[in-house]
C-alpha positions in Angstrom: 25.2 -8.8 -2.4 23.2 -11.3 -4.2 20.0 -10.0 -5.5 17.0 -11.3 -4.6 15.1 -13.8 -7.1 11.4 -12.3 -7.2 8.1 -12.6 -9.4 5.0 -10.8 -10.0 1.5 -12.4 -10.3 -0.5 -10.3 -12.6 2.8 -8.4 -14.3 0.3 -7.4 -16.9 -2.0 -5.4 -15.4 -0.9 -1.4 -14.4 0.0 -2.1 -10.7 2.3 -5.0 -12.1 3.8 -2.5 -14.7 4.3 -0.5 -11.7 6.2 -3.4 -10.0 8.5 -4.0 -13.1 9.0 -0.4 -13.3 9.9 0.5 -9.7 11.8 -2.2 -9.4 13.9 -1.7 -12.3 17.0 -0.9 -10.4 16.2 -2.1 -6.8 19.1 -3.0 -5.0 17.8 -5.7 -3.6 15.3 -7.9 -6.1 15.8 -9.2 -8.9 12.7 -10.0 -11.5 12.8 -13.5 -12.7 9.1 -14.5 -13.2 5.9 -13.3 -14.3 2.4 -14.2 -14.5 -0.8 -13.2 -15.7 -3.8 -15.1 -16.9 -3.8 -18.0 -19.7 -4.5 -15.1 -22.7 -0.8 -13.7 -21.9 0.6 -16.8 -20.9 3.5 -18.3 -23.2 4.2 -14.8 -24.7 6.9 -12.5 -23.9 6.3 -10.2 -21.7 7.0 -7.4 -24.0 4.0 -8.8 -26.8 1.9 -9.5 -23.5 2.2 -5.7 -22.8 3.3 -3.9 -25.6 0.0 -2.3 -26.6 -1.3 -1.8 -23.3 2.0 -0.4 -21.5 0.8 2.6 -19.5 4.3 3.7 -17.6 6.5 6.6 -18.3 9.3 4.4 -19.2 9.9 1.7 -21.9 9.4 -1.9 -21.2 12.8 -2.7 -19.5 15.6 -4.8 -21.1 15.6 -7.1 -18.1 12.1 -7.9 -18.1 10.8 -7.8 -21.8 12.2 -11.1 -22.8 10.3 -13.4 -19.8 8.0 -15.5 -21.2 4.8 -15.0 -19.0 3.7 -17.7 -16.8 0.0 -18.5 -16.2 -0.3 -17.8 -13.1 -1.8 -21.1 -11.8 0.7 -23.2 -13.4 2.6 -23.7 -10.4 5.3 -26.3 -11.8 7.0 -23.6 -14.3 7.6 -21.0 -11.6 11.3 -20.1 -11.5 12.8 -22.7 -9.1 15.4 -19.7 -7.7 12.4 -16.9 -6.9 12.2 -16.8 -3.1 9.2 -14.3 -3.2 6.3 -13.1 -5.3 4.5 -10.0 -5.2 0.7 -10.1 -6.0 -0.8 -7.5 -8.2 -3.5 -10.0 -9.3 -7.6 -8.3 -10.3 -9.5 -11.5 -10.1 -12.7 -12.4 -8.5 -11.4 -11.8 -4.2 -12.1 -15.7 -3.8 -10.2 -16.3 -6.6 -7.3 -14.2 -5.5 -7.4 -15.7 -1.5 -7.1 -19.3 -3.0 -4.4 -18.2 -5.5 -2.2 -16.2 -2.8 -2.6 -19.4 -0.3 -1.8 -21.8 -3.0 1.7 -20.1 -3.4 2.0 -20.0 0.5 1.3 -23.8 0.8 4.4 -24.6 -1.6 6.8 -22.0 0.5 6.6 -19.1 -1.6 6.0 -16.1 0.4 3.6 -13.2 -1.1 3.4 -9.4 -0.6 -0.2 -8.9 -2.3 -1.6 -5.4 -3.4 -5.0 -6.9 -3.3 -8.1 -6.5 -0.8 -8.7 -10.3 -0.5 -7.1 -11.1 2.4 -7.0 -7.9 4.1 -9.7 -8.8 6.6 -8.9 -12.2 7.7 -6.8 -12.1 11.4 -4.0 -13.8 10.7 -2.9 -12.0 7.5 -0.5 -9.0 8.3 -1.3 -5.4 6.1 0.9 -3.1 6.9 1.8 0.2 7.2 5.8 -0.2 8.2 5.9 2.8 10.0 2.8 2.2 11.4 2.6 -1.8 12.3 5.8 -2.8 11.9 5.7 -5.7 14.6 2.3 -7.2 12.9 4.9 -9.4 10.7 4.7 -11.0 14.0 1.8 -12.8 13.2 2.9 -14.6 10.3 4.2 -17.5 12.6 0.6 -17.9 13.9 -0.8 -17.9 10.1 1.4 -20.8 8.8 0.0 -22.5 12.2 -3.3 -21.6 11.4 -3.0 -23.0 8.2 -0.5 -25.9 8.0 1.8 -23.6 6.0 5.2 -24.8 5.9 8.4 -24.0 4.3 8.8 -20.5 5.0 5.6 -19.8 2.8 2.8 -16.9 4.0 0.4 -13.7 2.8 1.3 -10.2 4.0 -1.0 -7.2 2.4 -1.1 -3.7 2.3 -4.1 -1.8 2.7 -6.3 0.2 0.9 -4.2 3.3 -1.0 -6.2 5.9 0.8 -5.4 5.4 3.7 -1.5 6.1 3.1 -2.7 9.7 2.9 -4.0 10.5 6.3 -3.2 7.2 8.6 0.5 8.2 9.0 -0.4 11.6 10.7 -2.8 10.3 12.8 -0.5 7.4 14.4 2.4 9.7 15.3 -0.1 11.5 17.4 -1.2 8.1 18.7 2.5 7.0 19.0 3.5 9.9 20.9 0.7 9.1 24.0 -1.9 11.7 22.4 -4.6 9.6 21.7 -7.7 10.3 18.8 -10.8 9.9 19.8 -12.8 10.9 16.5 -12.0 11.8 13.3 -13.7 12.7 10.0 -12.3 12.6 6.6 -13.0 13.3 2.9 -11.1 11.5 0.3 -10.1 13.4 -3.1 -9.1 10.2 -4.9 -6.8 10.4 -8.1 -8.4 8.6 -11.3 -5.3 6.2 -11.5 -6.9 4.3 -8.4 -9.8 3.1 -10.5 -7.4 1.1 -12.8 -6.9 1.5 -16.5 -9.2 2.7 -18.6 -11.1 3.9 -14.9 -13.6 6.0 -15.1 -15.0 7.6 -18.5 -14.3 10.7 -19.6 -17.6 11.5 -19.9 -18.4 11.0 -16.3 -15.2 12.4 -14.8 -14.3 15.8 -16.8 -15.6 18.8 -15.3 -17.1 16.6 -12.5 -16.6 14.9 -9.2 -18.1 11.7 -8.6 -19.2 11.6 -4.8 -18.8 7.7 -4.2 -16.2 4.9 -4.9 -18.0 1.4 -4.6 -16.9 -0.3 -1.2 -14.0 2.3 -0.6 -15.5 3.9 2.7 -16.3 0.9 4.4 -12.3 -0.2 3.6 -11.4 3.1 4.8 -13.3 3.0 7.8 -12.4 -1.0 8.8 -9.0 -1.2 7.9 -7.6 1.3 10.2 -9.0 -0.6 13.0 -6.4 -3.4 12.3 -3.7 -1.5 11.3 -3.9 0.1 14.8 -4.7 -3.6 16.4 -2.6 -5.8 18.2 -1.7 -9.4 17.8 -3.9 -12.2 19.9 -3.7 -15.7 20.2 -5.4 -15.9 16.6 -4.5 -13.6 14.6 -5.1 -9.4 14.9 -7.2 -7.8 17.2 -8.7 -4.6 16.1 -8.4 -1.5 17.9 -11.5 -0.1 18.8 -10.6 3.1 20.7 -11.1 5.4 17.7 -13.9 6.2 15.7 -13.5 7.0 12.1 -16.5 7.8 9.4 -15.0 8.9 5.9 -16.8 10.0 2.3 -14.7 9.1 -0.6 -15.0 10.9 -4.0 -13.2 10.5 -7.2 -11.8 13.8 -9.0 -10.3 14.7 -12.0 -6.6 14.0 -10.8 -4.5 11.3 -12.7 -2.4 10.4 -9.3 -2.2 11.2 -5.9 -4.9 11.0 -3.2 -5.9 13.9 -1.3 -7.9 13.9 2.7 -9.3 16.7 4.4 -9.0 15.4 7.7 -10.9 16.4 10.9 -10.2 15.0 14.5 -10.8 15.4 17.9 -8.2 14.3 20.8 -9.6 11.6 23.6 -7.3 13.8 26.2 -5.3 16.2 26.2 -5.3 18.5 23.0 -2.3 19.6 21.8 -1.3 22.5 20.4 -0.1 23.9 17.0 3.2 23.9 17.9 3.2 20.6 19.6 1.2 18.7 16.5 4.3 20.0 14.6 7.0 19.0 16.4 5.9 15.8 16.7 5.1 15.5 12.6 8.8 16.5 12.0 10.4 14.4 14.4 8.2 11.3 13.6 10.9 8.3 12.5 10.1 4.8 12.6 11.6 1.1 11.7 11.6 1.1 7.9 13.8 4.5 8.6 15.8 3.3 11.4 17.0 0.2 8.9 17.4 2.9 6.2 15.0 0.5 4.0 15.7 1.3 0.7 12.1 2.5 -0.5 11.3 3.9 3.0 10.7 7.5 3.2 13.8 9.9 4.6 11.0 12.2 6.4 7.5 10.4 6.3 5.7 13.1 6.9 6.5 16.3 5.0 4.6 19.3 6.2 4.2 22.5 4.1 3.6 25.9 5.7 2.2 27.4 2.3 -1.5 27.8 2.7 -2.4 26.5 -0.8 -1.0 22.8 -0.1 -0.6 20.1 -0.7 -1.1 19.6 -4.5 -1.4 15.9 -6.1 0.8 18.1 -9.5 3.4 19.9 -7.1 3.5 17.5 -4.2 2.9 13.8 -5.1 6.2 12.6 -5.9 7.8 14.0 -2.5 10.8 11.7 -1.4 10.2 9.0 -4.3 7.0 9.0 -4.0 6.4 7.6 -0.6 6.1 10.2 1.6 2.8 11.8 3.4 2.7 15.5 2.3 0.3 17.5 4.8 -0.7 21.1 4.8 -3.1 23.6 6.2 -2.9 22.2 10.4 -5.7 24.7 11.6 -8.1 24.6 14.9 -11.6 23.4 14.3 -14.6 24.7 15.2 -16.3 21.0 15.9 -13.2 19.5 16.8 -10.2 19.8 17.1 -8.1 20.3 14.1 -7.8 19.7 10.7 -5.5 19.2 8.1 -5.0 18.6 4.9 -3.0 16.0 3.5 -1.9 13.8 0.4 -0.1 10.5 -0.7 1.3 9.3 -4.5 -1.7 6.4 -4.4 0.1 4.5 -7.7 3.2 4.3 -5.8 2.9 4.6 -2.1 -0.5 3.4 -2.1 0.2 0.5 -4.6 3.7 -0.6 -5.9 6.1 1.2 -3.7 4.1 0.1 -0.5 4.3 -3.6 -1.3 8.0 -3.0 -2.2 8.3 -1.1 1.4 6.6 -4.1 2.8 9.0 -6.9 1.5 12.0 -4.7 2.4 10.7 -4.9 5.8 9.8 -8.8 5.8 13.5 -9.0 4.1 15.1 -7.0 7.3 13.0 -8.9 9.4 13.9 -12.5 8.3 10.8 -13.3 7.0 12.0 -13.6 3.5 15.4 -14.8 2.8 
C-alpha cells in the first residue's frame, strides 16, 4: 500500500530522533515534514542535527535532506501529511495551544508530551490497556469545534509502561487491585539530553524526579477510566502511591511493585497463567509495533535487567521477574520497560497504528 504521509514537531530534539529513527523502515508511514523551533528552521535536517545526533544510527537518507519547518508556520506544512506526531519540549501552555492549533486545521496529532494528558476529552493510551478511549475523540472535536478529521491523542508518562500492563491483565481478568505500592528505578535517558550531571548521578541515586510521582500516581486513574458524556472519567477503585528515583541506567525503567487484591487473591500459578496468556487489540490486529507477547515473564531470580532485558520484542514489551508473596500485601514483582522506546517513540508509533486500524487517521 501507499505509505502514509507523516511529520514530526520537534524532529530535533532526542525523542524526535527517536521518531525518525524508528520509523525508518515502518511499513506504514512515511516522513515528509519536520519541525522544530525558528533556530533550526530553514536548515536541513541533517545541519539542524548533525552535531547533536544522539541515535545509534546515522541520520537516514530519507530524512537528512528536509528542510525543517518552524513549527508554527502552519502554511509550509506538507500539503500530503495526514498526521503529525508531537515530540515538542516547550513551556506545557505552549505545547496545548500548538497541538490544538494543528487539530483546528484537520491535522491529527499523536503527542509524546504531558500537556494535554489531564484534560478529559484527550485520549492517552495504553493500546492494550485503553484501546476503546479513541472513543472519545468524537466528543473532543465536539467539545472543541474541531472539524476536518483533526484531534490530540497522548501517551502517558514512560513509567508507567513498566508496571501498568501487569496490573490491568489482573484487572482484565475480573481480579481486581485494591492497593498497590511501587518504586521507580528510572533510566537517565528519561531526563532528556544532557539529563542529569555526571557529578550528581555516578555512584549515586537521586531519590526524586520533579513532578514524576504525582504523574504516576494520577495518570493511571484515567487510563483505567471510562468515557462519560465529557470526556474520561477516572477510575477511582484503586489506590496507587509511588516513589520515583533516577539511577545510573542509560535506558530502561525498572518498578518494584507491591499490591494487594480487593477480592479474591490469586495464586502463583494463577497470576502466571493469566501474564502469559494476556493478548489484547493492538495484537489481535497484528499492529506492526505491538508487542508479540506483552508481558514477558522470567523465572530467573536475578531479573529483569534494563542491559539484558530492555530491548525484549523490539523494545516494546513489559519484562517482569521475581512474582513472590508479600508479607504486607499480597505480592510483588518486579518489572521493567525500554522507557526511550516503549515509553516514548515506539508508544506514540503503537498509538497511531491503533488510530490508523481504527479509522481515526486515514
Amino acid at each position: 500500500m501507499d505509505k502514509i504521509k507523516i511529520g514530526i514537531l520537534g524532529a530535533t530534539g532526542v525523542v524526535g530522533q527517536n521518531y525518525v529513527r524508528l520509523l525508518v523502515n515502518h511499513p506504514w508511514f512515511k516522513i515528509v515534514d519536520v519541525a522544530a523551533s525558528p533556530r533550526s528552521a530553514g536548515k536541513t535536517y541533517y545541519d539542524a542535527v548533525k552535531k547533536k545526533w544522539q541515535m545509534v544510527i546515522p541520520i537516514p537518507e530519507n530524512v537528512k535532506d528536509l528542510i525543517v519547518r518552524d513549527v508554527q508556520d502552519f502554511d509550509s506544512l506538507n500539503p500530503e501529511v495526514s498526521f503529525v506526531f508531537s515530540a515538542m519540549t516547550l513551556l506545557k501552555e505552549d505545547t496545548r495551544k500548538i497541538e490544538f492549533a494543528y487539530a483546528h486545521k484537520g491535522i491529527p496529532v499523536v503527542s509524546n508530551s504531558s500537556a494535554n494528558r489531564r484534560i478529559e476529552d484527550v485520549p492517552m493510551l495504553i493500546p492494550e490497556i485503553n484501546h476503546k478511549h479513541v472513543d472519545v475523540i468524537p466528543i473532543q472535536q465536539k467539545n472543541r469545534g474541531i472539524e476536518n478529521g483533526g484531534f490530540v491523542a497522548v501517551k502517558p508518562n514512560c513509567s508507567l509502561q513498566s508496571y501498568m500492563t501487569p496490573l490491568y491483565a489482573l484487572e482484565q481478568a475480573g481480579y481486581k487491585i485494591d492497593k498497590v505500592i511501587i518504586t521507580t528505578l528510572q533510566a537517565t535517558s528519561g531526563a532528556g539530553y544532557p539529563g542529569v550531571p555526571s557529578l550528581d548521578l555516578v555512584d549515586n541515586i537521586i531519590p526524586y524526579i520533579s513532578g514524576e510521582e504525582a504523574k504516576s500516581e494520577e495518570e493511571p486513574l484515567k487510563i483505567l477510566g471510562k468515557i462519560g458524556e465529557k470526556g474520561i472519567e477516572n477510575y477511582k477503585d484503586i489506590q496507587i502511591s509511588v516513589t520515583c528515583t533516577r539511577v545510573p541506567v542509560v535506558d530502561g525503567h525498572t518498578a518494584s511493585v507491591n499490591f494487594k487484591f480487593k477480592d479474591k487473591v490469586l495464586t502463583r500459578e494463577e497470576i502466571l497463567k493469566i501474564w502469559k496468556e494476556f493478548k489484547s487489540v493492538p495484537q489481535e490486529l497484528d499492529l506492526p509495533f505491538a508487542p508479540k507477547q506483552p508481558i514477558i515473564y522470567i523465572d530467573n531470580e536475578d531479573r529483569p535487567q534494563p542491559r539484558k532485558d530492555r530491548d525484549n520484542d523490539k523494545g516494546m514489551a513489559v519484562t517482569v521477574g521475581r512474582l513472590r508473596k508479600d508479607n504486607v500485601f499480597d505480592w510483588k514483582f518486579v518489572s521493567l520497560s525500554h522507557n526511550t522506546v516503549r515509553g516514548a517513540a515506539g508508544g506514540g508509533i503503537l498509538n497511531a497504528e491503533l488510530l490508523k486500524a481504527k479509522g481515526y487517521i486515514k
